[in-house]
C-alpha positions in Angstrom: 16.9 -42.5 -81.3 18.8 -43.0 -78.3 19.1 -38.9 -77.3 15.5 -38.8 -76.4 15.7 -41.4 -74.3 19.2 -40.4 -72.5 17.0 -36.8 -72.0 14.2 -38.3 -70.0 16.9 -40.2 -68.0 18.7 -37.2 -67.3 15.5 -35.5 -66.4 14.2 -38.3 -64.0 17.7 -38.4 -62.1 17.7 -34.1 -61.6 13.8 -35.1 -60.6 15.1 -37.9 -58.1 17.9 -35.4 -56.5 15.7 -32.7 -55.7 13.1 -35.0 -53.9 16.6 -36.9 -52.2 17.7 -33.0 -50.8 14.0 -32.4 -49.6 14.2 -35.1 -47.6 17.7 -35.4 -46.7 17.0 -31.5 -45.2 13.7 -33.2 -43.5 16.3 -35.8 -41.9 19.0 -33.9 -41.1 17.2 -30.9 -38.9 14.8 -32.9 -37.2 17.1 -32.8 -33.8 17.1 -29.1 -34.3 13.1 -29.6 -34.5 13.2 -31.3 -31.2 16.0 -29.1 -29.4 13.7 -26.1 -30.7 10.3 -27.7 -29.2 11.4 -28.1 -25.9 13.0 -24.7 -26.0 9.8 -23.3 -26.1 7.9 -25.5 -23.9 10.6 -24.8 -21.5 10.3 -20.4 -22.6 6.6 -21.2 -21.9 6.8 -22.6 -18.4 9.0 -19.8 -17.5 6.4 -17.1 -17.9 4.1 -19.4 -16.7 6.0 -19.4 -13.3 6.3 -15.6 -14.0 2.5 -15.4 -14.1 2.4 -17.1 -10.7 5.3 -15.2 -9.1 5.4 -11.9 -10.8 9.1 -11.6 -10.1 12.4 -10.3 -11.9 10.6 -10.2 -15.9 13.5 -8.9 -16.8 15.7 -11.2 -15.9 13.1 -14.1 -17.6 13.5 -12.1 -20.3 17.1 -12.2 -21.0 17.6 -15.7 -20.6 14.0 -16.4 -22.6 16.0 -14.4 -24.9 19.0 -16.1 -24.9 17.4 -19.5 -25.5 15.4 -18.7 -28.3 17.9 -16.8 -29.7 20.3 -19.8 -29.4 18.6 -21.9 -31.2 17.5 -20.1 -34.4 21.4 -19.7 -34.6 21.3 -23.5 -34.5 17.9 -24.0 -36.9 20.2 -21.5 -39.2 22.9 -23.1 -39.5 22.2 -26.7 -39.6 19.3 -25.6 -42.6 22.1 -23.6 -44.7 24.9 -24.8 -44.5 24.2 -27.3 -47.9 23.8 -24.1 -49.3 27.9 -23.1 -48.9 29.8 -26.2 -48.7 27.5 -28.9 -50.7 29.3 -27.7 -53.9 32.3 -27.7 -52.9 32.3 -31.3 -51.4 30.5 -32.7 -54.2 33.0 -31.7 -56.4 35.9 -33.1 -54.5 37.5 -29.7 -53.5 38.0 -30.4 -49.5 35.8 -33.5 -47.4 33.0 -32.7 -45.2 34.8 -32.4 -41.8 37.3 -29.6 -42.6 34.8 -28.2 -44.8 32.3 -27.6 -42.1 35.2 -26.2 -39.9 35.9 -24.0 -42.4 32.3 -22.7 -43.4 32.0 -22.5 -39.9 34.7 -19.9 -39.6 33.6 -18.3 -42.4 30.3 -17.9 -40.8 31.8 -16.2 -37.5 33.5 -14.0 -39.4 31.1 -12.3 -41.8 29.1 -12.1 -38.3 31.8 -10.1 -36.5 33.3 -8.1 -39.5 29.6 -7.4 -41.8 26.7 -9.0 -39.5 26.2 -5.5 -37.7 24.3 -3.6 -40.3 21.1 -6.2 -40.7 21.5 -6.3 -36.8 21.0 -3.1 -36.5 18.2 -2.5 -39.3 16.2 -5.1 -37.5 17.1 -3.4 -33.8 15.4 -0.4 -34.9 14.5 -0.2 -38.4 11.1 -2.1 -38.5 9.7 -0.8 -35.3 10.6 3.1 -33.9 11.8 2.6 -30.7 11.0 6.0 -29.7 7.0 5.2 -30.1 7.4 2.7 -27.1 6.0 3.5 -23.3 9.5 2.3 -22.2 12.7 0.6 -22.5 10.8 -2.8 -21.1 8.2 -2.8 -23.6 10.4 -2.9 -26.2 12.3 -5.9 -24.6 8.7 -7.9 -24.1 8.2 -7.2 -27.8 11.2 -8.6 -29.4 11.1 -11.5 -27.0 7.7 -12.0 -28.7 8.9 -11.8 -31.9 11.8 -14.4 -31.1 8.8 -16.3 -30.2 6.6 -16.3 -32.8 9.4 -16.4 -35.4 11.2 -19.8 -33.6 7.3 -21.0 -33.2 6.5 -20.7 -37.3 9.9 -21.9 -38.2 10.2 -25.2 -36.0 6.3 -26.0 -37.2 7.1 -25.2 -41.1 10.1 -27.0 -41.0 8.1 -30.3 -39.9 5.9 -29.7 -42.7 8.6 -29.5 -44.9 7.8 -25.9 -46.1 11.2 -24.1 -47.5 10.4 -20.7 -45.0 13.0 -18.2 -44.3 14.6 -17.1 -41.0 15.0 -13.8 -42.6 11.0 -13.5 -43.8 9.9 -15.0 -39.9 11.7 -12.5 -38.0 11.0 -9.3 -39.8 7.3 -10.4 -39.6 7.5 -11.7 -36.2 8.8 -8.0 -35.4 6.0 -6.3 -37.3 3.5 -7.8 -35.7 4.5 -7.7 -32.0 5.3 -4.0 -32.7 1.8 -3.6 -33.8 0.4 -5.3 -30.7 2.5 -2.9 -28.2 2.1 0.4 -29.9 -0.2 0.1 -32.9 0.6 1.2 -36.7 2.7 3.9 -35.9 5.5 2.0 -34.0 6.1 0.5 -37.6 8.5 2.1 -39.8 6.7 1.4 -43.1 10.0 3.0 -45.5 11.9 0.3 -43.7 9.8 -2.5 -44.1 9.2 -1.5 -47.7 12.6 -1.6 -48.9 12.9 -5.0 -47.0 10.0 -6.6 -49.1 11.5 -5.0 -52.2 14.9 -6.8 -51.8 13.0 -10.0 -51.2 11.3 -9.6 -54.6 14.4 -8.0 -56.3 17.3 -10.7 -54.8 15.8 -13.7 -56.5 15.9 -12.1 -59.8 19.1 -10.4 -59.7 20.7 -13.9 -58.6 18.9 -15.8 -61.3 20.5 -13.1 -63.8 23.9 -13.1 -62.4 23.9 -17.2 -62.4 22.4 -17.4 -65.7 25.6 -15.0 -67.3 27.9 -17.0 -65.6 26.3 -20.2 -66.7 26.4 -19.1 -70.0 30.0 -18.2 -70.2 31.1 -21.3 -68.6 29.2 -23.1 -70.7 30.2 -21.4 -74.2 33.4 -20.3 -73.7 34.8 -23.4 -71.6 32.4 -26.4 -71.5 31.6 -26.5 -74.8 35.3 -25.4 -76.0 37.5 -27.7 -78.8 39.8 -27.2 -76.7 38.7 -27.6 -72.8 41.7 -27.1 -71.0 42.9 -24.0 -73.0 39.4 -22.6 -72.7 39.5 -22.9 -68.9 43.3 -21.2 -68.5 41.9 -18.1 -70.6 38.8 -17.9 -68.6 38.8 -19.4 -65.6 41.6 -17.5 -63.9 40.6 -14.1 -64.4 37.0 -14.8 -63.4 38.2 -16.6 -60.1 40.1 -13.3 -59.5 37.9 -10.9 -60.3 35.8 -12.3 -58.1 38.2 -13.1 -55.1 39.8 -9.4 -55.5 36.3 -7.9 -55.2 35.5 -10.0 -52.2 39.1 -9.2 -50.3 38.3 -5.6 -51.4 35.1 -5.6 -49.6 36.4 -7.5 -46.6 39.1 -4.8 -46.5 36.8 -1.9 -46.0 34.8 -3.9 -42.9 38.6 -4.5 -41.3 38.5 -1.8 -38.2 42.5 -2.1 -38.1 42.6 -0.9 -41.6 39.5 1.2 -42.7 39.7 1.7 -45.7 37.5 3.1 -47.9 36.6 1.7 -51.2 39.3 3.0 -54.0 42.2 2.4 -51.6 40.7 -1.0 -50.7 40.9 -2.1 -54.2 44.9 -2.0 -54.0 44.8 -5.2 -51.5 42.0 -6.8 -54.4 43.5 -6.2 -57.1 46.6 -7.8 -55.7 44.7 -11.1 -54.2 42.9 -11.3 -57.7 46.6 -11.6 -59.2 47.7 -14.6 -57.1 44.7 -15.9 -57.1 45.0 -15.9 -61.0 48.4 -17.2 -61.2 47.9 -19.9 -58.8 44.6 -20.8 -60.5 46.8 -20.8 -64.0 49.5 -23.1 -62.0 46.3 -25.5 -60.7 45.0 -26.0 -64.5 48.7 -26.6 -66.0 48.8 -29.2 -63.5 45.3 -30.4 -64.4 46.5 -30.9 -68.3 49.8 -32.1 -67.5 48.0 -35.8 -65.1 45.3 -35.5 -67.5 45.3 -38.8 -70.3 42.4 -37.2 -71.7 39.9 -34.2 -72.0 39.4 -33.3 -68.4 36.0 -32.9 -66.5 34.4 -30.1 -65.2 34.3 -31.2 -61.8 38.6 -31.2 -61.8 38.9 -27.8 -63.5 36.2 -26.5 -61.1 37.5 -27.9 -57.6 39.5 -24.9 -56.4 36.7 -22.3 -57.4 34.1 -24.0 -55.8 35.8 -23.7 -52.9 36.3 -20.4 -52.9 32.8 -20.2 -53.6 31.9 -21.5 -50.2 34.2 -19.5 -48.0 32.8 -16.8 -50.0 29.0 -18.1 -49.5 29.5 -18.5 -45.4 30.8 -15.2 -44.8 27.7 -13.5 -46.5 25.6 -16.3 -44.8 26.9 -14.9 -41.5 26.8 -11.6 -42.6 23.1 -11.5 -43.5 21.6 -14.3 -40.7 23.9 -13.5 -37.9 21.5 -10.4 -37.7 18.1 -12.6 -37.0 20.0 -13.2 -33.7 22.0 -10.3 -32.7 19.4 -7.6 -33.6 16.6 -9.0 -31.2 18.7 -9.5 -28.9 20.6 -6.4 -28.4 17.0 -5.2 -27.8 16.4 -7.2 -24.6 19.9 -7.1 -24.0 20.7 -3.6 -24.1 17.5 -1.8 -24.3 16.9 1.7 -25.5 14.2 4.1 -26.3 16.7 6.2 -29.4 17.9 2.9 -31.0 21.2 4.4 -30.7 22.9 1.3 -29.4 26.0 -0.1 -31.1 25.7 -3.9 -31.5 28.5 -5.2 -29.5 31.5 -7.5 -31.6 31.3 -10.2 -28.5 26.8 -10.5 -29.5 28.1 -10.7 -33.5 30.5 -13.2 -32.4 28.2 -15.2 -30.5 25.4 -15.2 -33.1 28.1 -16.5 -35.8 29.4 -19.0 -33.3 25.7 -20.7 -32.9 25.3 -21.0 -36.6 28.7 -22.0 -36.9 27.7 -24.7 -34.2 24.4 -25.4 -35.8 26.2 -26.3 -39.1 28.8 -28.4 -37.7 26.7 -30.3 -35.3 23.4 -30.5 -37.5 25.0 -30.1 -41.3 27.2 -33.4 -41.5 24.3 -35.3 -43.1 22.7 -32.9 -45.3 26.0 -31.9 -46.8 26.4 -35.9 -47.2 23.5 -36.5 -49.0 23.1 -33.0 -51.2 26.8 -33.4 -52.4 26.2 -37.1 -54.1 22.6 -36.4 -54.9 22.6 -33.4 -56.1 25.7 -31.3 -57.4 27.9 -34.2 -57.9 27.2 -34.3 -61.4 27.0 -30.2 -62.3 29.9 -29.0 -60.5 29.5 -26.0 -63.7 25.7 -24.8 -62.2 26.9 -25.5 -58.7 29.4 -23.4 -59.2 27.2 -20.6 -61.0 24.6 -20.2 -58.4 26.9 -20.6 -55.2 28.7 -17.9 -56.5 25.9 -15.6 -57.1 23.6 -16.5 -54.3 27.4 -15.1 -52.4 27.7 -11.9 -54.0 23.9 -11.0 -53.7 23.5 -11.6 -50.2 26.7 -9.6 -49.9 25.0 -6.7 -51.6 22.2 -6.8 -49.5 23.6 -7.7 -46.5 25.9 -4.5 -46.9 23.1 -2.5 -47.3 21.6 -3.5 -44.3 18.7 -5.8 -45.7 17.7 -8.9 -43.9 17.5 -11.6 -47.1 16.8 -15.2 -47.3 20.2 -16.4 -49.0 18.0 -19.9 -49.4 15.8 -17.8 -51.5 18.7 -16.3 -53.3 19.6 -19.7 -54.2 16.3 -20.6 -55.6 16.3 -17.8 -58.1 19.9 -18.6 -58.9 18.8 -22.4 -59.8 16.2 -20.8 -61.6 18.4 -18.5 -63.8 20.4 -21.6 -64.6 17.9 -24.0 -65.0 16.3 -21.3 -67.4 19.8 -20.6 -69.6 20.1 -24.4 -69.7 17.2 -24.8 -71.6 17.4 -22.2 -74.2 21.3 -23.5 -74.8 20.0 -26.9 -75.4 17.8 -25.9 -77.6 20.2 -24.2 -79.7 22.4 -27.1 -79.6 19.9 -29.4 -80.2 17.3 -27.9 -82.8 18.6 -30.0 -85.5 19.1 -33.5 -83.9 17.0 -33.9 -81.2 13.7 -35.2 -81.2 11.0 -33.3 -79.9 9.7 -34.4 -76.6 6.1 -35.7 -76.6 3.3 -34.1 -75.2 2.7 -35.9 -72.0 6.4 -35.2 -70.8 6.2 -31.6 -71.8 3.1 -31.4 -69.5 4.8 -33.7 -67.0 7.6 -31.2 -67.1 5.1 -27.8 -66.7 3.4 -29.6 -63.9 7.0 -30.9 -61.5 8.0 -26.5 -62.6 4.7 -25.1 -61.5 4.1 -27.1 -58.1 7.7 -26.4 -56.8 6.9 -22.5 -58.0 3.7 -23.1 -56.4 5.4 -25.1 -53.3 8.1 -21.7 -52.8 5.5 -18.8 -53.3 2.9 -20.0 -50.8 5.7 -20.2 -48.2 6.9 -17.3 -48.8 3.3 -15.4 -49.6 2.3 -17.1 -46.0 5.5 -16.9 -43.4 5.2 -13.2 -42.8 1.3 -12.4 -42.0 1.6 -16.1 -40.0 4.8 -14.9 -38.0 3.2 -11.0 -37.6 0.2 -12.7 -36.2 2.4 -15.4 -33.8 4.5 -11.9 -33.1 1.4 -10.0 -32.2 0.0 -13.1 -30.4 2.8 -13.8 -28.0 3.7 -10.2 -27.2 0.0 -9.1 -26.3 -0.1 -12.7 -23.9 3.5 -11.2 -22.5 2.3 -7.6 -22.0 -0.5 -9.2 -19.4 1.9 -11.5 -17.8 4.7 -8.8 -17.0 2.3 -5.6 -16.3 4.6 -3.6 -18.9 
C-alpha cells in the first residue's frame, strides 16, 4: 500500500520543481527586464530628438541598433542558459562558475564557427531586399523589428509567458517588412519553411529524447548489473555522439574545410577516446563504489558534454536574432549579398555569453537542485536532443526556439516514462483514483495550454509591434 502513496509524492515534488524553475526564471531575468526597459525608453527619446532635429537617422540608427541588439543578446542568454549547463551542475559534473565560463565559450563559438547561416536567412530570407525603395529603408525596418521583437519579449517575460527570441524576431521582421513594402517584400517559401521547423523541431526532439530515455532506462537503469550495463552502453553512445559533433564542427573550421566524409576521420577518432576515457571513468566508478552506483555518478561526464554540446548549437541558432538584423543596418544592401562579418558573430556570441554569465548564476542555482538533481537520466536525454536538433536546424539555416526544443524533448520523456511504468508496474501498483488522474489531465493540459497560446500569439503580436514601429519610423526619418 505504500507505492501509491510514494507515487503521488513523487508526482507532487516534479509538480513543486516546475513551479520552483518558473519562478526562479521570473527572478533571475528581472534585471535584464529592467536593463531592456530603459533601453527602449532611452531608443525612444532618441528618435524623439530625431523628430525634433531631423539630423544624421543613420547614425541613430546604428547605435538604436546596437542597443537593442545588445540586449536581446543579454535577454538570450541570461533566459537559456538553464537550458545547457543546469544538467550538468545538477549532477555534480563541474560547479556553476566554471560552468558558465565554459557554456559561455561555447556559446561564442557556435556563433563565430555555425551562427552565420540563421544570420543570414533572417538578413534576407524573410523579407527580399531587392523590393525595398532603398538601402535606408531596409535599415528603418529592421531597426523596427529589433523594436518590436525587444518590446514583446521584455513585456512577456514580465508576465511570465515562455516566448521565443527566435518566434519574436522572425515576426517582428514580417511585419515591418509588410509596413515598408507591402506583401510582396515577404518571401512566403522562406517564412514557410521557418514555421514548419517550429512545428517539426518539437516532435523530432521528443522522439529522439524518448529513444534515448528508453535505452538508458532498459538497457542501463533497470540493468542486474548497473555498472556492467553502463560500460557496454554508455561509452559508445557518448562517442557516437561526441564523434558526430567534432565531425560537424570540422566541416565549419575555415583552416580545415573539410567536407563531410573526410570530416568523419577526426570523429571517428574523438568518438574513440572519448569511449576509452569514458570506459576508464566507469572502471573507476565501480572500483570507489561500496555499492550499486547511482545514475547521477555514471552520468556526470556525459552531461557535461551535453552542455558544451547544447551552448554551441544555442550560439549557433540565437547568435543569428542579433547578427542578422544587424548586418542590415550595419551594412545595408539592396541584393542581400552581404557576408555576415566573423567580428558581428563574435560579438552577438560574446553578449549571450555575457548575458549568461552575468544574468544565469541564479537560475542555474535554483533549476539544478529543484529540478534535475534527481533525473540526471532525463536530464541527460533531453539536453542531448534539444543539442543535436537545434544543430540540425541551425545548419540549415532555420531560426528555432531551442527552449521550445526542450519542451518537446521533456515531453517525449515525460511520455516514454509513463508507458515504462506502466509496464513495470501493471501487476503491483494500485491504480490511481479518479480525482488524481483528473488532477494529473488538468496540471498536462494548462501547461500545453500555457506553451501553445505563447507561441500561437508571439508572432501576429511581434508582426504587428514590427509593422507598428517601422511605419512611426518611416515618418520620423522621411525614408
Amino acid at each position: 500500500m505504500k507505492r501509491p502513496d510514494r507515487q503521488f509524492e513523487v508526482l507532487d515534488k516534479d509538480l513543486r520543481r516546475i513551479t520552483v524553475a518558473e519562478a526562479a526564471q521570473f527572478h533571475a531575468v528581472r534585471p535584464v527586464l529592467r536593463l531592456g526597459s530603459v533601453i527602449l525608453l532611452g531608443v525612444a527619446l532618441l528618435f524623439l530628438a530625431l523628430a525634433l532635429t531631423g539630423r544624421q537617422p543613420g547614425l541613430v540608427a546604428i547605435g538604436a541598433g546596437f542597443l537593442v541588439a545588445g540586449w536581446l543578446g543579454l535577454s538570450i542568454g541570461a533566459n537559456d542558459i538553464a537550458n545547457s549547463l543546469g544538467p550538468a551542475v545538477g549532477a555534480g559534473a563541474i560547479a556553476i562558475g566554471p560552468g558558465l565560463l565554459l557554456v559561455g565559450l561555447a556559446e561564442i563559438a557556435g556563433a563565430v564557427l555555425a551562427g552565420h547561416v540563421v544570420a543570414h536567412r533572417l538578413a534576407g530570407g524573410i523579407i527580399d531586399p531587392g523590393v525595398l525603395e532603398n538601402a535606408a529603408q531596409g535599415q528603418v525596418m529592421m531597426l523596427a523589428a529589433l523594436i518590436g521583437a525587444a518590446a514583446w519579449i521584455t513585456v512577456a517575460t514580465a508576465a511570465s509567458l515562455p516566448v521565443s527570441t527566435s518566434h519574436s524576431i522572425v515576426g517582428a521582421i514580417a511585419g515591418a517588412g509588410f509596413a515598408a513594402a507591402g506583401a510582396s517584400a515577404l518571401s512566403w517559401g522562406g517564412i514557410l519553411s521557418i514555421a514548419l521547423a517550429w512545428v517539426v523541431t518539437p516532435f523530432a526532439s521528443a522522439l529522439l529524447a524518448g529513444a534515448l530515455l528508453t535505452l538508458l532506462r532498459i538497457r542501463v537503469a533497470e540493468a542486474p548489473d548497473r555498472l556492467a550495463a553502463a560500460r557496454a552502453w554508455l561509452p559508445p553512445l557518448v562517442g557516437a555522439m561526441v564523434g558526430l559533433f567534432v565531425a560537424y564542427v570540422a566541416t565549419l573550421l575555415p583552416a580545415l574545410s573539410l567536407r563531410l566524409p573526410m570530416a568523419l576521420l577526426p570523429g571517428i577518432a574523438a568518438g574513440l577516446a572519448v569511449a576509452l576515457l569514458m570506459r576508464r571513468r566507469l572502471a573507476k566508478v565501480l572500483s570507489d563504489a561500496d555499492e550499486k552506483p547511482g545514475m547521477k555518478r555514471i552520468l556526470r561526464q556525459p552531461l557535461l558534454f551535453a552542455a558544451v554540446m547544447m551552448g554551441f548549437a544555442h550560439g549557433a541558432g540565437d547568435a543569428g536574432n542579433v547578427a542578422g538584423p544587424l548586418l542590415v543596418i550595419l551594412m545595408p544592401s539592396q541584393d542581400g549579398s552581404v557576408q555576415v562579418p566573423l567580428a558581428m558573430l563574435a560579438l552577438a556570441g560574446a553578449t549571450i555569453a555575457l548575458g549568461a554569465i552575468l544574468f544565469g548564476r541564479r537560475l542555474v542555482g535554483m533549476v539544478s537542485e529543484g529540478i534535475t538533481r534527481l533525473n540526471p537520466v532525463r536530464a541527460f536525454c533531453i539536453t542531448l536532443a534539444t543539442a543535436m536538433i537545434v544543430l540540425v536546424a541551425s545548419g540549415l539555416g532555420l531560426p528555432v526556439s531551442s527552449t521550445h526544443v526542450a519542451v518537446g524533448g521533456v515531453f517525449g520523456v515525460g511520455f516514454v516514462r509513463e508507458m515504462l511504468d506502466r509496464r513495470s508496474n501493471a501487476k503491483r501498483a494500485a491504480p490511481l483514483p479518479a480525482e488524481e488522474r483528473r488532477r494529473r489531465m488538468l496540471i498536462r493540459r494548462s501547461h500545453v495550454a500555457t506553451i501553445t497560446v505563447a507561441w500561437m500569439v508571439t508572432v501576429p503580436i511581434t508582426a504587428l509591434l514590427g509593422a507598428l514601429c517601422c511605419l512611426a519610423m518611416l515618418r520620423v526619418t522621411g525614408v
